[in-house]
Each structure stands twice: as structure tokens, then as C-alpha cells.
C-alpha positions in Angstrom: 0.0 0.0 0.0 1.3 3.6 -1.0 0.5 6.3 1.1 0.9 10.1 0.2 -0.1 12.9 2.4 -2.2 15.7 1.1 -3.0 18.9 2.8 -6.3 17.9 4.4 -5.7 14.1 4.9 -4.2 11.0 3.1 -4.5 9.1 0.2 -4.0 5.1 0.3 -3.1 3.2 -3.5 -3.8 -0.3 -3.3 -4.0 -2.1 -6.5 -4.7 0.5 -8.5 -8.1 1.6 -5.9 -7.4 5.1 -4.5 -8.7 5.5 -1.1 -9.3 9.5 0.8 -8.9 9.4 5.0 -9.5 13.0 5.8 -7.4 14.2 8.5 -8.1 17.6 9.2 -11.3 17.8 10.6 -11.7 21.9 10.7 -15.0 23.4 9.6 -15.8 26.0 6.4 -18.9 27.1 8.4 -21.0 27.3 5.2 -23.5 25.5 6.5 -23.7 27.4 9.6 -23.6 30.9 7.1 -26.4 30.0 5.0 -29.1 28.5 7.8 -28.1 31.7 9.4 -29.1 33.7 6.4 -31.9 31.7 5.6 -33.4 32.6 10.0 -32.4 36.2 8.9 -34.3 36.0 6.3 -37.6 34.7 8.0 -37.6 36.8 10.4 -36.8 39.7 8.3 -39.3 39.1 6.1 -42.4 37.7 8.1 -42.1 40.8 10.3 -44.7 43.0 9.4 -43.0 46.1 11.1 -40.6 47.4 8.3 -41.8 49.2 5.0 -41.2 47.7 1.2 -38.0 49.7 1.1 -36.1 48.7 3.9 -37.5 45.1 3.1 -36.0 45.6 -0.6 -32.7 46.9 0.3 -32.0 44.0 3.4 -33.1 41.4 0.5 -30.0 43.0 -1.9 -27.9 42.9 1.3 -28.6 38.9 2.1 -28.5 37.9 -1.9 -25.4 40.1 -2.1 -23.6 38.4 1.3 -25.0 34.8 0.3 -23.9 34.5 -3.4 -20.6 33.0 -3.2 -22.0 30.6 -0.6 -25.1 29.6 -2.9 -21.9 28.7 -5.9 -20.1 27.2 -3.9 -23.1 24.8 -2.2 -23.9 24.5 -6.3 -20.4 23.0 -7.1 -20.0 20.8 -4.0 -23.2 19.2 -5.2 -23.3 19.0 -8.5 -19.8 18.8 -9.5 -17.6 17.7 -7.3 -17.6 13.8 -6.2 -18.3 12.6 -2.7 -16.4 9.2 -2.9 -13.6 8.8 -1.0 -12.8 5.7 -2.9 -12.4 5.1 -6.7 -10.4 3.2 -8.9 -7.9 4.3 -11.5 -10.1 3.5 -14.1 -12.5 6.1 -13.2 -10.2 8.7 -13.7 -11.0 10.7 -17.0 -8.0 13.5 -16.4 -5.7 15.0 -13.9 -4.7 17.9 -14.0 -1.7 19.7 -11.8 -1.3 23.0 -11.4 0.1 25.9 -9.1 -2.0 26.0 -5.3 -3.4 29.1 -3.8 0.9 29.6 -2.8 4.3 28.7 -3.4 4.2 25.7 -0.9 1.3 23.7 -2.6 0.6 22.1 -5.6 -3.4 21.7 -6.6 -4.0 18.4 -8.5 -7.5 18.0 -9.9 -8.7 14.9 -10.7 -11.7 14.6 -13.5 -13.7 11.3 -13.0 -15.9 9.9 -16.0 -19.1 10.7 -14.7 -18.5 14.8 -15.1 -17.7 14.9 -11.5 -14.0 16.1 -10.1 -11.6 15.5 -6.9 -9.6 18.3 -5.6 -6.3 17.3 -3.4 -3.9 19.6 -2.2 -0.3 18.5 -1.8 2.4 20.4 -0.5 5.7 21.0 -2.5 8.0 20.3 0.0 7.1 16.4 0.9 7.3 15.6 -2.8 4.0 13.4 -2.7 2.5 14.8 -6.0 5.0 12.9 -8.8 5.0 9.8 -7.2 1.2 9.9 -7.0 0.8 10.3 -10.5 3.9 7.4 -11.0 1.5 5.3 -9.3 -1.5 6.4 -11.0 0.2 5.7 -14.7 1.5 2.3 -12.8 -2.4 1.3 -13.0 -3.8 3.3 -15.9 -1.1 4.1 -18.2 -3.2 5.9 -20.4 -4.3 8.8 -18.2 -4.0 12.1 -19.4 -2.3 14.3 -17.4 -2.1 17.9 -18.3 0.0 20.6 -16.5 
């Protein structure tokens, strides 16, 4: 079994199955953000004691403070794949690129069903190359763009 250690948690090749055990267990606080908005909104909005205006300009406010959280809700549901275990032969594409900074490395992986896998590896522990060694080990006819 090859391990290699991503930002957020570890990934375990086994005969060509690739395997996620999160790690880090920290919070976004999405969720929390939008069923706050969504109380803010009730009880905004069923109270009969503010005018049409004031009632316009909060609703421009809330839609204004919740749209990133409504995309990103949209992509971790329609786009972005809940398995934490696959095999190579799922894998449509990877793609590497530079992370957020110059420590990581973002590898995106494109599964065949029109659904992706984001890992995170850092630069320094060299886990990213033998990864995708691995990978090609199993599936040698991945495309890998960079």
C-alpha cells in the first residue's frame, strides 16, 4: 500500500483503488452561514413592522452576502464527487497546477461521470509525482495535463 499525504488528509493506492482518510477535521462554516441567512431571512421578512423599502434593500444585502455561498453549495453538489474511494479507471483527467501559494501544488482529478476530486499537496514532501507514478502504474493511459 502507497501512502501520500495531502493537505487535508491522506490518500492510500492499493491495487490500482485510491482511497481519501480525511485528517483535518476543521470546519468552512458554510452551512452554519447560509441556515443563518436563511433565520435572517424569515424573520426579516415575516415581520410585518418594516416598510417595502427597507424590506428591498436587506433582501439586496442577504443575496449580495450569500452569493458565493449559494456557488459554492452548487459546485460541492453537482460537481464535485463525494467518494472517498475510486479506482484508476475512473479517472478521465488529472490535471496539476500551481496551489493558492508557493508551498502547494493543486491536483485535480476529472472522473468519468462529469464529476472532479480536488487534493492539495504540498511541494515540499514531494507526494504529488510519485502519485501520479503510481496512477500511470495502474492506468497508463491517463491524461495528465499541466
Amino acid at each position: 500500500m502507497n501512502q501520500f499525504y495531502v493537505k487535508d488528509g491522506l490518500l492510500n493506492v492499493e491495487n490500482g483503488i485510491i482511497q481519501f482518510k480525511k485528517l483535518d477535521h476543521s470546519k468552512t462554516y458554510v452551512l452554519e452561514a447560509f441556515l443563518f441567512w436563511i433565520v435572517f431571512f424569515y424573520f426579516n421578512f415575516t415581520n410585518g413592522k418594516s416598510n417595502a423599502e427597507s424590506k428591498f434593500f436587506m433582501f439586496i444585502i442577504a443575496f449580495y452576502w450569500s452569493f458565493p455561498i449559494l456557488i459554492q453549495f452548487v459546485k460541492k453538489i453537482f460537481f464535485t464527487s463525494w467518494k472517498r474511494k475510486y479506482t484508476a479507471a475512473d479517472i478521465k483527467e488529472i490535471v496539476v497546477m500551481d496551489g493558492e501559494n508557493i508551498l502547494e501544488e493543486k491536483m485535480i482529478i476529472r472522473l468519468k461521470p462529469s464529476r472532479s476530486k480536488t487534493y492539495i499537496f504540498r511541494k515540499h514532501e514531494n507526494q504529488s509525482e510519485p502519485f501520479l507514478h503510481q496512477l500511470l502504474i495502474h492506468e497508463p493511459h491517463l491524461i495528465i495535463s499541466r
